[in-house]
C-alpha positions as CSV (number, residue, x, y, z in Angstrom):
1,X,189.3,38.3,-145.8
2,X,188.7,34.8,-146.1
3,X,191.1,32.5,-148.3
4,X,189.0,30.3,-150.7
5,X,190.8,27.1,-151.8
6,X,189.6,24.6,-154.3
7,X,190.4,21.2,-153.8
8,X,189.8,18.9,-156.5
9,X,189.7,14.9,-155.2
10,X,189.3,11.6,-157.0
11,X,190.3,9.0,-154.6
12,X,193.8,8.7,-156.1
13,X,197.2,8.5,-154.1
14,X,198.0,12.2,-156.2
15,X,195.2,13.6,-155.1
16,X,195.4,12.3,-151.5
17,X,198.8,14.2,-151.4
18,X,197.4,17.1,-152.5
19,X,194.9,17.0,-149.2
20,X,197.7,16.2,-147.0
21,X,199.6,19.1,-148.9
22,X,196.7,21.5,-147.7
23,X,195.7,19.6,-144.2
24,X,199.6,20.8,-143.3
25,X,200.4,24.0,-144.4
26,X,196.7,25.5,-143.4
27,X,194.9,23.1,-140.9
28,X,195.3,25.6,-137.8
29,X,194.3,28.7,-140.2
30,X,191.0,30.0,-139.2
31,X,191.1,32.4,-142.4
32,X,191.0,29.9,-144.8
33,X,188.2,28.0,-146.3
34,X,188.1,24.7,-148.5
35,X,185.8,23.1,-150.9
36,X,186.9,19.9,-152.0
37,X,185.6,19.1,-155.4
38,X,185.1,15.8,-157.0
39,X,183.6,15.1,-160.3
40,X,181.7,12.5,-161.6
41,X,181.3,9.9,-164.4
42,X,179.0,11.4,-166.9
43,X,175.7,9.3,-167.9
44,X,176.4,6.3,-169.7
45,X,174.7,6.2,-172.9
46,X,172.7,3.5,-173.1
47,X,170.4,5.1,-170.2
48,X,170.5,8.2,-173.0
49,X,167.0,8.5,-175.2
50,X,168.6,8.8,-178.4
51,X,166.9,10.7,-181.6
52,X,163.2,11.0,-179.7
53,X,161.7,14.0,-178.0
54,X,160.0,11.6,-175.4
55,X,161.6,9.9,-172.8
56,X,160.3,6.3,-172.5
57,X,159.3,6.4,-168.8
58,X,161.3,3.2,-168.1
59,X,164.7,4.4,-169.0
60,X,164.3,7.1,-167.7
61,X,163.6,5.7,-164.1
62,X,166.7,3.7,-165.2
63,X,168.8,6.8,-165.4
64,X,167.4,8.5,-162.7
65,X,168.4,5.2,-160.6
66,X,171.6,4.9,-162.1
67,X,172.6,8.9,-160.9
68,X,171.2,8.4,-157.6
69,X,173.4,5.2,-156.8
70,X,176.6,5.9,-158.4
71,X,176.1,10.1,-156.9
72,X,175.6,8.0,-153.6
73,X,179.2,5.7,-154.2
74,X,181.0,8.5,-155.6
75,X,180.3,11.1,-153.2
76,X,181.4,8.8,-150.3
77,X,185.4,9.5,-151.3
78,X,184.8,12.8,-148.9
79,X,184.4,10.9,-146.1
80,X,188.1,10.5,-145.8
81,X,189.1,13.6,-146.6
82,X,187.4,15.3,-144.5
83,X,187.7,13.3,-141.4
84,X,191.9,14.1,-142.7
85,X,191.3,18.3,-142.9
86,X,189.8,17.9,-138.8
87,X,192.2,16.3,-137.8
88,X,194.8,18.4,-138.8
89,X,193.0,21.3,-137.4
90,X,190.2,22.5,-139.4
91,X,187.0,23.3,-138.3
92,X,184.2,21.3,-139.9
93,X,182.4,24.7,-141.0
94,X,185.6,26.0,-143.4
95,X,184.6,22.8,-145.5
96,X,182.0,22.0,-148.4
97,X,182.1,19.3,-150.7
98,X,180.8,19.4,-154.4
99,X,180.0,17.2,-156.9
100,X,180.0,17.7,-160.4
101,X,178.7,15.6,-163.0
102,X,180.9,15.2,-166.4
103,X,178.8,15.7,-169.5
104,X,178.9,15.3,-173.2
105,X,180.3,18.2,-173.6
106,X,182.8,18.5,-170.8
107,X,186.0,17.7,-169.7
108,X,187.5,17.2,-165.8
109,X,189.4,20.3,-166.7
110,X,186.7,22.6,-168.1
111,X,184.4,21.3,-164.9
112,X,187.1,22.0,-162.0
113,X,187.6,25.5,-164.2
114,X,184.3,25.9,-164.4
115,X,183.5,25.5,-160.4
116,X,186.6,27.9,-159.9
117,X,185.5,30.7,-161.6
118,X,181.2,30.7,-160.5
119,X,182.8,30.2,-157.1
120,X,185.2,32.9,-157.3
121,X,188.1,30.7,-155.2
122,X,192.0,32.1,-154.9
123,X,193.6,28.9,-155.4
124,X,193.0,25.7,-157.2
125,X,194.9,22.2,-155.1
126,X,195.6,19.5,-157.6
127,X,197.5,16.3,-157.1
128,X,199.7,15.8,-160.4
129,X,198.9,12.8,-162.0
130,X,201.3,10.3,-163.0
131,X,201.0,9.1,-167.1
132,X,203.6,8.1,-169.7
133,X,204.7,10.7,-171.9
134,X,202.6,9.7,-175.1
135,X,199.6,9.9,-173.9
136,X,200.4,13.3,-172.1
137,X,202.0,14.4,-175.4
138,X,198.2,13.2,-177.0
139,X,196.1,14.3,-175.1
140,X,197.5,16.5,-171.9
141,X,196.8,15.8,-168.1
142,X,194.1,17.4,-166.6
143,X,196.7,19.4,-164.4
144,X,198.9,20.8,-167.6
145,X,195.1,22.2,-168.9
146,X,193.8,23.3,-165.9
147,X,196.8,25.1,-165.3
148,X,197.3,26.6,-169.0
149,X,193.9,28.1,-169.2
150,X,193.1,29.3,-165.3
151,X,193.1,33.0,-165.3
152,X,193.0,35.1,-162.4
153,X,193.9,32.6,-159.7
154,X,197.1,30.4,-158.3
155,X,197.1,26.5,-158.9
156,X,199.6,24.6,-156.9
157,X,200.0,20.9,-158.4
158,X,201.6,18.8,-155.7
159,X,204.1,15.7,-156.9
């Protein structure tokens, strides 16, 4: 039976641990598999139709553009990372990339929780992000809530 890992990637030095965390332990593992997750900035507003039931064909080529572009950008940061996972010995095959677009509604947490549970993984790889106290105390890291609410699965958070 296949291992599934999630690997959820930003860009930043925490995270980049986290994939050198998982390029060394498992790189020669044939039995493992890796999707490295990344999610995106949600659509500004001011591309948004607000209050109207039709969307004035402008802005919404506006929007469209503005997906396309930053989706092209964005998804670029898995370039590195995988070129990192072959080298330490995986095969090109065990990885997939997804990207995930924030909403409205969402939250970085609720989206990597989200993608872990529709794609039933074992274990969730997170980098643990640095931030002062306060504004953990206010509002909690995306690790502390990914790990409070996952149910059913490990998360390692690597320092």
């Amino acid at each position: 039976m296949k291992a599934r890992i999630l690997l959820a990637i930003d860009g930043s030095e925490p995270s980049m641990r986290a994939v050198r965390y998982v390029a060394n332990l498992l790189g020669n593992q044939r039995d493992v598999s890796v999707t490295l997750l990344h999610i995106l900035l949600p659509v500004p507003p001011a591309l948004l139709e607000a209050g109207s039931f039709e969307v004035e064909p402008q802005l919404e080529l506006e929007r469209v553009n503005w997906v396309k572009a930053e989706a092209a950008v964005e998804c670029n940061i898995f370039d590195p990372v995988r070129e990192m996972l072959t080298k330490a010995g995986f095969d090109g095959k065990q990885i997939q990339t997804r990207c995930q677009r924030l909403t409205s509604q969402s939250d970085v947490a609720h989206e990597i929780l989200r993608e872990s549970e529709n794609g039933n993984y074992d274990t969730i790889v997170m980098g643990k992000r640095g931030g002062s106290r306060i504004a953990t105390f206010l509002t909690g890291s995306i690790t502390e809530k990914v790990a409070r609410h996952v149910k059913g699965r490990a998360v390692w958070i690597i320092d």
